[in-house]
N, C-alpha and C positions, 0 to 999 in steps of 0.2 A: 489633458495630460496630468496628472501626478504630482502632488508636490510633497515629498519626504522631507522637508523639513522640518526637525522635532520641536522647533522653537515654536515656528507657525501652528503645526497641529498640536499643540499643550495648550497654547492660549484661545484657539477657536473652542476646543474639548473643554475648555474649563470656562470660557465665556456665555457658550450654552445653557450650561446647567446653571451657571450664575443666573443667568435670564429667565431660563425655562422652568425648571426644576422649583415645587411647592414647598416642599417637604423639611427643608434642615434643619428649625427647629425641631418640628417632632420628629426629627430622627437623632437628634442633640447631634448636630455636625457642624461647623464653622469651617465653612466653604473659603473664605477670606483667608484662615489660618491656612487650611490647606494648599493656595495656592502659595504662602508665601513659607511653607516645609517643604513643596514640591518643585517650586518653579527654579530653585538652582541647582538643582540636580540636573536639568535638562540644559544642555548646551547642543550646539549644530553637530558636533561625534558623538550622540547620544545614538545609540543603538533602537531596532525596531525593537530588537527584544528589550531593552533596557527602558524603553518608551511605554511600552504593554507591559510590564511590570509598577511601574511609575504611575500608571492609569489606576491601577487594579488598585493598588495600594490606597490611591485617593478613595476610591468607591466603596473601599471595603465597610468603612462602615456606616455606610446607610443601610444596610441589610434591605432590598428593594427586590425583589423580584422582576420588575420590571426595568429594573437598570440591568443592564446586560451592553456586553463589549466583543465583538468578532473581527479578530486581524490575521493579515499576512503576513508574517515574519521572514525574517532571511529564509531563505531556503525552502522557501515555500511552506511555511511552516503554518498549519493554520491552527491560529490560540481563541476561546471563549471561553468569557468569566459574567458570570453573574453574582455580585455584593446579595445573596442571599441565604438565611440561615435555615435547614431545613423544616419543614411543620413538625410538629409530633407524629401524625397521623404518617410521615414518611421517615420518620424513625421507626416508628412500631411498623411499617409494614414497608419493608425496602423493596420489594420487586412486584411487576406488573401482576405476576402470578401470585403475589401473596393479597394485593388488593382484589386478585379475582375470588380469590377464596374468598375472603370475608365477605363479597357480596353475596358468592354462593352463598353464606349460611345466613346471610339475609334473608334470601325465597325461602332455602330452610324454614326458619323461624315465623317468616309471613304460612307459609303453607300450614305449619302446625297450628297457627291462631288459624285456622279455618279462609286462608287468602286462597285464592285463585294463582298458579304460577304465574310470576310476572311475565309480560307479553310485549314487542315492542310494535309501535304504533305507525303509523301513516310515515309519522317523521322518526327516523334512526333514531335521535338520539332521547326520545320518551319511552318510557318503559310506564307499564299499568298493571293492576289488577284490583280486585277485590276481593271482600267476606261478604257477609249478611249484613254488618252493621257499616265498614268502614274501608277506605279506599283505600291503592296505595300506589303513588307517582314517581318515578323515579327521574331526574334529567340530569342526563349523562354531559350535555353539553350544551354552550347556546348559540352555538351559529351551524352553519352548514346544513341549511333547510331552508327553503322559499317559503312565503307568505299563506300560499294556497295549501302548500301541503300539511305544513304547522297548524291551520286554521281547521283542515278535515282532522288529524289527529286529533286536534283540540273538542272537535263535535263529538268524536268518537268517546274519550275518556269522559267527557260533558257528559252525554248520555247515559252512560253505562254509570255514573257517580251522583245523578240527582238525587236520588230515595234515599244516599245515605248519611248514615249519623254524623260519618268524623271522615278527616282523610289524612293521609301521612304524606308531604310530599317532600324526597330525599335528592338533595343535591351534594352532599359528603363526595370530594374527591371531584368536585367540578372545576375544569379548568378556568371555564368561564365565555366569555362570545358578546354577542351585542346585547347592549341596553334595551334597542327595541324589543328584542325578542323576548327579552326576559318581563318587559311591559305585556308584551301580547300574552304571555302563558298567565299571569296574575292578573289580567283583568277578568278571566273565566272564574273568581275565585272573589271577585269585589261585589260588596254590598252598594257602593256610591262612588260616586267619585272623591276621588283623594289626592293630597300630595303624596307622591311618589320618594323623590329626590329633589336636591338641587347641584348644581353642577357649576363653578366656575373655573377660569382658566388662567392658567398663568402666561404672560407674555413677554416680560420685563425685568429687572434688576430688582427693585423697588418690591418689601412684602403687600404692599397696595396694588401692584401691576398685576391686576386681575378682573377679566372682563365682567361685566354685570353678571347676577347671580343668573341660572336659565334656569328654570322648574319643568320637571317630568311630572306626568297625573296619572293613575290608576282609576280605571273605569269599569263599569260593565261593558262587558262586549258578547257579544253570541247569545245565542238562544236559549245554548246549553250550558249553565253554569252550577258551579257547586258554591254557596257561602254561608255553608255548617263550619264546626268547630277545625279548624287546621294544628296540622305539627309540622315545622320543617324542620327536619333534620342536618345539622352542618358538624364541618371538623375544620382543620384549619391549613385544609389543603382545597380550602375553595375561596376562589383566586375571580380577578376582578371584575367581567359581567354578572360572575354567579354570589359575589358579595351586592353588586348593586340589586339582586334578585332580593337576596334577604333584607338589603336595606327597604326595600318597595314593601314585603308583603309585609314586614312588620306592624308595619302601618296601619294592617287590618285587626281589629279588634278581639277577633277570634281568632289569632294565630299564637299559637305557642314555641321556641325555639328550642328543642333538647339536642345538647352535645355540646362542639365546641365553639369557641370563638371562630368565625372567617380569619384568613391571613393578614387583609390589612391592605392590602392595594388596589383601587378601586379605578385607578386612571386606567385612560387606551395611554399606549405608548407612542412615545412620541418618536419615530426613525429618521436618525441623523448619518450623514455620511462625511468623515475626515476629509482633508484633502490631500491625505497619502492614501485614500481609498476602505479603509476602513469603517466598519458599520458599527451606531451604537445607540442607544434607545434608551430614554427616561423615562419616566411618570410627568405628566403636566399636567393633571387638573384635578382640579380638588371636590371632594363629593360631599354634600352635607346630607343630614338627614332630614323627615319631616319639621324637626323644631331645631333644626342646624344644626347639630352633632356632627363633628366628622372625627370617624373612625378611621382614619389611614393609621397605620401603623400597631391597630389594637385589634381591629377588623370589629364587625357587629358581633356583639356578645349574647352569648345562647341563656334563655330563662331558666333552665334545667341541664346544669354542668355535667356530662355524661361523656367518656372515652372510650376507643374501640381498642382492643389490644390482643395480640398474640393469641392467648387463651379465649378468645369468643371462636374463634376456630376451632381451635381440639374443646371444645366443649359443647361446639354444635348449636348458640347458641347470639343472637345477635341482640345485647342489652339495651339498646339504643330502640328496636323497633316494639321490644316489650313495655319499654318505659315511655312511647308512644302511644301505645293500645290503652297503657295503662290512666295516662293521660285525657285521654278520650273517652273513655268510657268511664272517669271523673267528671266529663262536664257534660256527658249524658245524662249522670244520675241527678245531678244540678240542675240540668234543663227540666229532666223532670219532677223533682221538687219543685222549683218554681211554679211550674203549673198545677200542680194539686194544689199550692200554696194561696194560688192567683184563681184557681177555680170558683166557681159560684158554690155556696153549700146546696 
């Protein structure tokens, strides 16, 4: 049964996040202040709506994407807020059809450097193709694919990508999915084994209340793999499995990042339910990097600062996959220097 009592659900709602919740300093929030500019506005004739108001207000400024808030209000009234500010990437490009185009003039511009139209794979959410010298990967998403099928995809682009020089792989505008999977698509792409990530959890009140640190590794895996020169492409509308993707591949030697910073939230959500029935969801785990960095709130930062905007459309023209190529075909020339260099006379 139900319990609409506003006093009751303030202080479960705010006890929570007291406990759960990583983040307030790096979001500069004093969760303490907030309960005590919040907590006398709610009395027992506090309103659903005036409650869901009251909520949102606290939340607003953690700017969190993965905080989010869904209620029933009087009248069946159904409200959702998410404390989040939009990326750039969905300022310059507001609707689903404008992110389509921009990727259309993405094949564009691979096609004209001599790419093969991108093709999609075994698993939906892989796109591929190639040139003469250099690859090019797109992942749209990282979940919603089995093991077996992601793994034949993966032979498939393995294959078709050994002989080559460089490879670009674009995850710009990815939502994001599981850990594992974004493990499995990067180890076709490892020279050794490596750290990955590290991952701890918040449980408690206390900034100490956080489980032992847990390490993710990056490995070889499959038969068929590529570990030439890489670019991964990001903007800062790539959100939290596909941020722990670029925290992993960085890692690798030969990886280069052009465009923008990721968004910054790196946690699974944590789903909470009130006991007047409403649904609400945090961040709870804190992600480090190979040498502990953690990016919440900055997201992993790109080597080669590069934006997509408006005009890469009416220009026909995708600056992100030239400054890729161009990229690549710099540490061609390098490779081979070095070897005329390293050559016997």
């Amino acid at each position: 049964m139900l319990n609409r009592d506003p006093e009751k659900n303030f202080e479960e709602f705010w006890q929570t996040f007291n406990n759960r919740y990583p983040f307030f300093e790096v979001r500069n929030v004093d969760w303490k202040k907030q309960y005590e500019t919040y907590r006398a506005r709610v009395t027992c004739d506090t309103s659903d709506d005036e409650l869901f108001d009251c909520f949102c207000q606290m939340l607003a400024p953690l700017n969190d994407g993965h905080v989010s808030l869904i209620a029933q209000t009087s009248g069946d009234r159904k409200r959702r807020f998410t404390p989040e500010k939009k990326p750039r990437f969905w300022l310059e490009f507001t609707s689903k059809q404008q992110v389509k185009q921009l990727f259309q003039t993405t094949e564009k511009t691979l096609v004209a450097n001599g790419f093969s139209q991108p093709k999609q794979t075994e698993a939906w959410m892989l796109h591929y193709g190639r040139s003469q010298a250099f690859g090019y990967l797109r992942i749209l998403e990282l979940e919603g694919v089995n093991r077996r099928t992601l793994t034949d995809a993966l032979d498939t682009v393995g294959r078709d990508f050994k002989d080559l020089d460089g490879v670009i792989i674009d995850i710009r505008d990815c939502p994001g999915g599981d850990d594992d999977t974004a493990i499995t698509i990067i180890n076709r792409f490892s020279d050794r084994r490596r750290v990955a990530f590290h991952r701890r959890t918040k449980f408690g009140p206390g900034e100490d209340d956080l489980t032992p640190l847990k390490t993710w590794h990056i490995e070889p895996e499959g038969e068929a793999r590529f570990t030439g020169p890489i670019v991964l492409l990001t903007c800062d509308s790539v959100f939290s499995g596909g941020e722990a993707f670029a925290l992993a591949i960085k890692q690798l030697p030969h990886v280069t990042i052009v465009g923008d910073h990721t968004n910054g939230i790196f946690s699974y959500e944590l789903e909470k339910r009130l006991p007047n029935g409403w649904r609400y969801s945090l961040s709870y785990q804190k992600y480090f990097s190979a040498d502990m960095v953690c990016y919440e709130g900055q997201g992993v930062p790109a080597d080669v600062e590069l934006f997509n905007g408006q005009s890469d459309i009416e220009v026909g023209t995708d600056p992100l996959i030239t400054r890729a190529i161009e990229v690549l075909k710099s540490r061609k020339r390098k490779e081979r220097m070095r070897w005329l260099w390293s050559a016997p006379a």
